[in-house]
N, C-alpha and C positions, 0 to 999 in steps of 0.2 A: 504494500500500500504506500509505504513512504517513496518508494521507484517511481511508482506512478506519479505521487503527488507533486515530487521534485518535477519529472517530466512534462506535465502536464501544466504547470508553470510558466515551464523555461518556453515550450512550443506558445501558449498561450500569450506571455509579452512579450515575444518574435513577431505573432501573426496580425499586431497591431504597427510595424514599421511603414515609414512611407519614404517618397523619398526626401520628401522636405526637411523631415527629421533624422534621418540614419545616418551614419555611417559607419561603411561596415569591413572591418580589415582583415586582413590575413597572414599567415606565419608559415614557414615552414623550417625545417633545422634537422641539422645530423651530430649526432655528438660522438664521442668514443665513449661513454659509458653515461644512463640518463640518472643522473646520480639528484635527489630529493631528501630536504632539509637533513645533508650531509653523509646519505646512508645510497649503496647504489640499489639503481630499481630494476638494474639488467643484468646483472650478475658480471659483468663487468665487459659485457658486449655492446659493439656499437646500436645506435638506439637514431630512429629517425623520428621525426613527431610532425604534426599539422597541426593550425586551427584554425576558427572562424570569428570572429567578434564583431557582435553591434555594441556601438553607442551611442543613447538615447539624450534626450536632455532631463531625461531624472532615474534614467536604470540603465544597467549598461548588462548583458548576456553574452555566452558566449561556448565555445566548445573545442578540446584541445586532446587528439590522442598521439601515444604514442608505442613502441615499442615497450614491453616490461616481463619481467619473468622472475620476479623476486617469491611466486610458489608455485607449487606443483601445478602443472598446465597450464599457466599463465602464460601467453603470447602479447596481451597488447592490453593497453591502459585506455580506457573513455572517460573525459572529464567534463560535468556540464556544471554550468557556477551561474549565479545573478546574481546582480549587487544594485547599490546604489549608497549615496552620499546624505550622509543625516551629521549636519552639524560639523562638517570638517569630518567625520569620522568614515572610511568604509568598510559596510555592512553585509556582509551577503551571506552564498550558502553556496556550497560546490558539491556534488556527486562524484562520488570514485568507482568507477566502472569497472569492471576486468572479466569481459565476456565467456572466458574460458574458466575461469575460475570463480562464478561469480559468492561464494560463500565468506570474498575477502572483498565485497562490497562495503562501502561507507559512507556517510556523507558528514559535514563536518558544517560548523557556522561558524566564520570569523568578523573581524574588525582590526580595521588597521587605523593608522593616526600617524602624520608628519608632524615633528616638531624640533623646530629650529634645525633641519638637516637631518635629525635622524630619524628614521623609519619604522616603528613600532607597533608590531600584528600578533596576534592573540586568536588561537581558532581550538575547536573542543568537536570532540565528537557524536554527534548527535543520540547515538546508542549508548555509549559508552561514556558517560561527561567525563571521569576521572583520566581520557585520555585527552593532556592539552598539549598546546602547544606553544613556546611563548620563540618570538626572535625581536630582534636590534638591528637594524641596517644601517650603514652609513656611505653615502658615496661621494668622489671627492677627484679632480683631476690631479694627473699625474705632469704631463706636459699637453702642448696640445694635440687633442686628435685620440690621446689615451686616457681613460680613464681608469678606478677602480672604485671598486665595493666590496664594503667589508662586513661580513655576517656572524651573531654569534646568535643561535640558538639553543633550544635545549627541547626537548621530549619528556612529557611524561605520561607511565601507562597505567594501568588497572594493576596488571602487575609492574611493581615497581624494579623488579630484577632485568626488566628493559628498558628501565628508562635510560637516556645518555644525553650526551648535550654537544655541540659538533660548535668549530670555527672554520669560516670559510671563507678567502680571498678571490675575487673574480678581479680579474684586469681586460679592458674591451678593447678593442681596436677595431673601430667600424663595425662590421658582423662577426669578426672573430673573437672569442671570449677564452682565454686561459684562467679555470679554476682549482683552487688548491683547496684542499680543505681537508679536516682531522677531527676525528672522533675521541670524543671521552666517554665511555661506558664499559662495558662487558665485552672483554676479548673474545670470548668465548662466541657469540651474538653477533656482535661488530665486527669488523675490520676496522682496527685502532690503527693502521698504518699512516704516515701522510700518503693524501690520494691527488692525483693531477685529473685533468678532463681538459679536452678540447672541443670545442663547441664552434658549428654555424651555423645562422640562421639570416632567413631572408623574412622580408615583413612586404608586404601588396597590399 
C-alpha cells in the first residue's frame, strides 16, 4: 500500500505539468563503483545510472536508476522522490526500488537546510524510524574551474552493531568528479579501507 501510495503521488503531481511551468532535466553518469552515503552499492563494479527531473514553482519530482547489487539478486536500483521548499527548508520523501530484490525496498522522509555554506540533511526511515541518517556538506573552490566538497556523515540503525559514520572528499572538474572517502564502523560489515571512485556525468 505504501508503493502505491508513494507512486501514485509522484504520477499524480507529474500529470499536472505544463509547459508554462516545467522544467524538466536530465542526467546520465558512469562511475567505477556507485558508492552511497560512503558504503559501495555495486560491490565494487562499475555502475551506470539515469534520470528525469521536473521543476515546478512549488514541488519539484523526479526519478533516478541505477546499477546496484549490494544483495542477493539485486541488478538495479529505482529511485522516485518529491519535495518541495517550506520555509528555507527541503522536505520531501524518496522511494528505494530494487526490482529484483524487492524485500530491500524502502522509503525514507528527509529535510535539508543551507546555512551560511554549509549543507545540513537529516532523513529516517519511514518503516523503521530508529534508522537515520544525519550529514554536513561543505563546498568550496579550489582554483578556478575546480572545485571541492567535503562530507561527513554518519548512519544509524535498529541494530546498532551497523551503525558507522563515513568522511568523504569529492573534487569536480566540469563532469568529472574524483571521490575519496572512509569509513568508520565495523570491519567486519564495512570496508574500512580508504576508497577512490571516479565519476561522469552528463546533465540535458
Amino acid at each position: 500500500m505504501k508503493n502505491y501510495t508513494l507512486i501514485t503521488l509522484f504520477v499524480g503531481a507529474t500529470a499536472f505539468i505544463t509547459s508554462a511551468q516545467a522544467e524538466i532535466s536530465g542526467n546520465l553518469g558512469v562511475t567505477s563503483d556507485y558508492m552511497w552515503r560512503g558504503v559501495s552499492q555495486n560491490g565494487g563494479a562499475t555502475a551506470v545510472s539515469g534520470g528525469l527531473d521536473y521543476t515546478g514553482t512549488s514541488f519539484y519530482a523526479g526519478t533516478w536508476i541505477s546499477d546496484a547489487s549490494w544483495a542477493a539478486g539485486m541488478d538495479t536500483e529505482v529511485d522516485l522522490y518529491i519535495g518541495t521548499e517550506i520555509g528555507g527548508f527541503d522536505v520531501g520523501v524518496c522511494k528505494y526500488m530494487y526490482p529484483d530484490a524487492q524485500t530491500n525496498d524502502f522509503t525514507e522522509i528527509y529535510v535539508g537546510y543551507t546555512f551560511k555554506g554549509f549543507d545540513l540533511s537529516y532523513a529516517f526511515d519511514e518503516d523503521a524510524t530508529s534508522n537515520e541518517f544525519y550529514s554536513i556538506g561543505y563546498g568550496f573552490d579550489i582554483v578556478e574551474g575546480l572545485t571541492g566538497y567535503v562530507t561527513f556523515g554518519a548512519y544509524d540503525f535498529t541494530d546498532t552493531a551497523n551503525d558507522y559514520d563515513y568522511l568523504q572528499l569529492d573534487i569536480a572538474y566540469g563532469d568529472l568528479t574524483i571521490s575519496l572517502s572512509e569509513v568508520d564502523g565495523d570491519d567486519i560489515t564495512y570496508d574500512t579501507d580508504l576508497n577512490y571512485v571516479v565519476s561522469y556525468g552528463w546533465g540535458f
